[in-house]
C-alpha positions as CSV (number, residue, x, y, z in Angstrom):
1,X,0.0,0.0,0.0
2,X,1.2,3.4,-0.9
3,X,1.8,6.0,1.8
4,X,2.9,9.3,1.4
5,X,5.3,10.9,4.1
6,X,5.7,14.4,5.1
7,X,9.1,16.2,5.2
8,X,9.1,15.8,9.0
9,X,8.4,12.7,9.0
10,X,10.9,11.4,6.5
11,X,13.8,13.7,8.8
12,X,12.2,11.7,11.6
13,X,12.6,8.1,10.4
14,X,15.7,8.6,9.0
15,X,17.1,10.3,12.1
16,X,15.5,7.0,14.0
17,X,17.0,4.8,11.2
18,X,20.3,6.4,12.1
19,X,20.1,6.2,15.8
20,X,19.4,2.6,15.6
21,X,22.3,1.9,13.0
22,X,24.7,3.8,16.1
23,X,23.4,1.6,18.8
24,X,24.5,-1.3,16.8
25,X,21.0,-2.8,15.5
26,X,21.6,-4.1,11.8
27,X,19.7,-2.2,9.1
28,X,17.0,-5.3,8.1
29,X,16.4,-5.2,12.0
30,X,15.8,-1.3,12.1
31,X,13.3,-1.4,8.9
32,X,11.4,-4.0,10.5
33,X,10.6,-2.2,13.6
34,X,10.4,1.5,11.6
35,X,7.8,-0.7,8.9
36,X,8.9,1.3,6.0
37,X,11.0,-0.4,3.1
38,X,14.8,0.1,3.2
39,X,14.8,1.1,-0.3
40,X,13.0,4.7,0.8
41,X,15.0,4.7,3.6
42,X,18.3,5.2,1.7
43,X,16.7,7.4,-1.0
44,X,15.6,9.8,1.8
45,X,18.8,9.6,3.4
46,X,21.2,10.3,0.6
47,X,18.7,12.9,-0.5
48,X,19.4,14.4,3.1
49,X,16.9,14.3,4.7
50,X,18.5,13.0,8.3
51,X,19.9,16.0,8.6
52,X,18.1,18.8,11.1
53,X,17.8,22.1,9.2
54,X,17.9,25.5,11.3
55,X,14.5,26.3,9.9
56,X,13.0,23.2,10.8
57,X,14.2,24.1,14.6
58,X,12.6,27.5,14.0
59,X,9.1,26.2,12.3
60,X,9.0,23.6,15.5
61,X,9.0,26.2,18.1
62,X,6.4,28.1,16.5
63,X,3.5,25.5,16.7
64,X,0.3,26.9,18.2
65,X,-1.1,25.7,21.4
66,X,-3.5,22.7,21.8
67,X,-6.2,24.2,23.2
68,X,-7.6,27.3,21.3
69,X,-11.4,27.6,22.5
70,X,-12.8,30.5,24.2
71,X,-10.9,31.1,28.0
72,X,-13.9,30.3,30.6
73,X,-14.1,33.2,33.3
């Protein structure tokens, strides 16, 4: 089945993907628990997408709050 991924989502599996490779968990092992094929996995990675951009930091801390309704008084 086809799923598409966000940005964020692809610099968060492939920052997972690399964590996992670090701790010394083989890559079939890591895909298996991430459940998204290896062969994306690399494409997103050499595309660069582990990599944390300063505008991703910046677009993070900007998220609104959960709860917008009316204040009760």
């Amino acid at each position: 089945m086809r799923v598409r991924y966000t940005a964020r989502r692809k610099r968060g599996l492939v920052a997972a993907l690399n964590r996992m490779i670090a701790e010394g968990m083989t890559l079939r092992a890591a895909v298996e628990e991430l459940c998204v094929s290896a062969a994306n996995l690399s494409k997103w990675a050499s595309q660069g997408m582990g990599e944390i951009d300063h505008l991703d930091k910046i677009l993070r801390s900007k998220k609104k709050a959960a709860l917008t309704g009316p204040s009760s008084h």
